[in-house]
N, C-alpha and C positions, 0 to 999 in steps of 0.2 A: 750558617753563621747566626749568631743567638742576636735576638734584639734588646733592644735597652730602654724599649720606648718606657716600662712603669716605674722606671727607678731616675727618670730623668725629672730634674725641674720642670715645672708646668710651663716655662717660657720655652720650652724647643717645641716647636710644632713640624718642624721636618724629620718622617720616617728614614731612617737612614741607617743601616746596618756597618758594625762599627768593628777593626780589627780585634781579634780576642786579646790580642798585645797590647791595646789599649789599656792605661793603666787609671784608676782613681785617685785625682788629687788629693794629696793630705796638703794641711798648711800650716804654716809658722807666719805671724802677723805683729810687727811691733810699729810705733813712730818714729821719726827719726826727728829730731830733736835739735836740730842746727849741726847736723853734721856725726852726733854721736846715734847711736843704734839701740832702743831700749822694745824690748819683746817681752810678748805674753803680759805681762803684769800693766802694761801702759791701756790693754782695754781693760771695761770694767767687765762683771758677770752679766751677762746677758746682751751683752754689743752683738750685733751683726753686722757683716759686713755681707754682700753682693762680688763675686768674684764672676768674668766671662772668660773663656778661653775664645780671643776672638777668632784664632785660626780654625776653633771648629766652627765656628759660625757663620762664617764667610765663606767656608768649604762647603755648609748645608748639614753640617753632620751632628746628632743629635748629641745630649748630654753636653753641654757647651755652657752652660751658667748652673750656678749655684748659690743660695745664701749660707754661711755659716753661721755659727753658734760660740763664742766664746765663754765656756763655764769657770773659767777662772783659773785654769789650769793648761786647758787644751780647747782645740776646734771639731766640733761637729759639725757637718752637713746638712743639709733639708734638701732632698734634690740629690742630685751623684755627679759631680763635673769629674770629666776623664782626660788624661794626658796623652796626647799622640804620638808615640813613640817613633823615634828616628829620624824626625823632623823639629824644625825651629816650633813652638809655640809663644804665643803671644797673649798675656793676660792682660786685664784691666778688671781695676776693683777700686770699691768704692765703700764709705762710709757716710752717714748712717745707709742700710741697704735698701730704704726706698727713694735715695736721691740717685742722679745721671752721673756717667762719668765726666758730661765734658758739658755741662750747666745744673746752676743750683736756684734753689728759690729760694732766701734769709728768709724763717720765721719770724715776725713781726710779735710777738707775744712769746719770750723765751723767760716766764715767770716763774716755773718750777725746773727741778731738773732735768727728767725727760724732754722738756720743751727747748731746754736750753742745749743740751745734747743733740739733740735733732739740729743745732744749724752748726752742728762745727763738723761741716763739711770739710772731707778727707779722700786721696785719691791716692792709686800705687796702678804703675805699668812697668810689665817684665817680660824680656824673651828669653826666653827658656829650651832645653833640649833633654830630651830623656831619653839617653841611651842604654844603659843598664839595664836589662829586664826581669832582672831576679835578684835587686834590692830596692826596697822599699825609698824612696825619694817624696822631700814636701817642695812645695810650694814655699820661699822666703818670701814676704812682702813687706816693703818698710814704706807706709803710707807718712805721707807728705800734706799737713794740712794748708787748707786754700783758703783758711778765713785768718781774723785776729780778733782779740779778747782784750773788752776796756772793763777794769776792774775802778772803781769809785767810791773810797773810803772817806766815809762821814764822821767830822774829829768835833770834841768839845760837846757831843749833841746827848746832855743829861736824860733826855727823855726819847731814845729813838723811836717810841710808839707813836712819835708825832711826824716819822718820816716813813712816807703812806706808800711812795714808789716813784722810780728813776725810771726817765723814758731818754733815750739813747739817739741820738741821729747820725748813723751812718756816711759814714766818704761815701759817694756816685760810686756805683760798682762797675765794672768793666763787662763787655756784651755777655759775658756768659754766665755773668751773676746779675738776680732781679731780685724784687724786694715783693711782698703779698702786700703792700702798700705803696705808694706812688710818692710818701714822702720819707722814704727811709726810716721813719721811728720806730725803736725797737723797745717795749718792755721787760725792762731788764731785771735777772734773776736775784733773790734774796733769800738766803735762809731760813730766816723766818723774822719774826713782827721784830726780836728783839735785835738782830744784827744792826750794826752801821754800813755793810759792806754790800754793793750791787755790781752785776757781773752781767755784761752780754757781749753777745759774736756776733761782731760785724764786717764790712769788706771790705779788702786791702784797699788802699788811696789813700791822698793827700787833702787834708783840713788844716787851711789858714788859719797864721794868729789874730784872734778874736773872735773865729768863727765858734758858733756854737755848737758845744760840744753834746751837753745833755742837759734835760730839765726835771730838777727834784720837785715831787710834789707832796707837801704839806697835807696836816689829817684839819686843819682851818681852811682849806684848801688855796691856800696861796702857794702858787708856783715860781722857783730860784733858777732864772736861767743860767748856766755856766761856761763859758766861753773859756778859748785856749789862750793859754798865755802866747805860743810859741807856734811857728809852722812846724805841723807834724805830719810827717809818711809813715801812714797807717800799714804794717809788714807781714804779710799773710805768716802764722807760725811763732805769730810774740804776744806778749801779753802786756797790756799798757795801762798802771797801775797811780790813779790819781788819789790827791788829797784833797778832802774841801771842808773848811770849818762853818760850824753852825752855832751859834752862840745865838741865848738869850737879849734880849735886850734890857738894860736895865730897868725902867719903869713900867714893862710887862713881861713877865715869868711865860708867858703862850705868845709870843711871837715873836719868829725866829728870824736871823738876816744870814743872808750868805751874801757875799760880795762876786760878782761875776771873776772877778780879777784875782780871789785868792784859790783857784783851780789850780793845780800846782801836781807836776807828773811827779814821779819820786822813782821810780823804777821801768826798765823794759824787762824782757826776759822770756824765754821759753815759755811757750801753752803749756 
């Protein structure tokens, strides 16, 4: 019986010789979207994703994890995860493919894209059976994300180059979500110098009305703290899109006021 030890992911380290029936997962990967089903096109080019087959792994049997490759089209492999034919299998996969299935760590600095990609943390489990041995079968996976997305648009603000960066304070996360900071603040993502709009991923939970929500910081370096108008439960899988005006003050053109109380949600809705 032929081995499979060089064509395995570097994560199997149990030699373990594998039926020839054994078959190679192919995959099919979308999100799902509060219920509706959207694939292929919902990751970008170049996502990875970490897929285990945990029934090979708990059996000891090699070739049981994989990372794939999304080129904007279809999945590649790095690694060769194999289907066991004639029996139940059981998957778990995860996004981005260096986080856990069952705990995450929020990045604390989600300033550019990649950084900010790295916390929207995503997970999919499936049991599966492959019985047909002489037609090709994928893997469906419709990954479910486990964070939410507070978006924060800056209105009336003539000069955005004088709003320098939004830092974000996360709801308490739940035991399997931690923060790389002890006080939940998140550096939230920006376009670039000229946008009014900031964007970060944070954890599901509930923040009270007037708790604070985020604080804008000024290129004078005065910072606008902004507080909730309303109790909000923060919903892993929505996206939670505020308004906050920035207006001159009459008798100086450089210095700006935002009022804590005109924070004002306008929208929820799908990540």
């Amino acid at each position: 019986m032929p081995l499979f030890i060089t064509s395995c992911y570097n994560d199997d380290t149990t030699v373990t010789t594998n039926p020839q029936q054994d078959r190679v997962v192919a995959v099919n990967a979308g999100i799902t979207r509060e219920g509706n089903s959207t694939t292929g096109s919902a990751f970008a080019n170049n996502d990875k994703i970490l897929i285990t087959n945990v029934t090979r792994k708990n059996a000891g049997l090699i070739c049981n994890s994989a990372v794939f490759t999304y080129d904007g089209s279809s999945w590649t492999s790095e690694g060769t995860l194999l289907w066991s034919a004639g029996e139940e299998n059981t998957f778990q996969a995860v996004y981005p493919s260096t986080a856990s299935y069952s705990s995450f760590t929020v990045p604390s600095d989600q300033s550019d894209t990649d950084k900010l990609k790295s916390a929207d943390w995503m997970t999919c489990e499936t049991t599966v059976t492959l019985n047909n041995l002489t037609t090709a079968s994928s893997l469906n996976l419709e990954f479910k994300r486990k964070m939410a997305m507070v978006v924060v648009e800056i209105l009336n603000a003539t000069d955005v180059s004088t709003l320098t960066s939004l830092v974000v304070e996360s709801p308490s996360p739940d035991n399997n979500i931690t923060f790389e900071t002890q006080d939940h603040k998140i550096t939230a993502y920006r376009a670039s110098n000229t946008s009014n709009t900031f964007s970060a991923i944070i954890a599901p939970g509930s923040k009270s009305s007037e708790a604070l929500l985020c604080t804008l910081k000024l290129s004078d370096s005065t910072e606008k703290s902004l507080t909730l108008q309303n109790d909000i439960d923060f919903q892993a899988g929505k996206k939670y899109t505020f308004q906050c005006s920035l207006t001159s003050q009459s008798n100086s053109a450089s210095t700006r006021s935002a009022s804590p109380d005109n924070l004002t949600l306008v929208s929820v809705e799908p990540m």
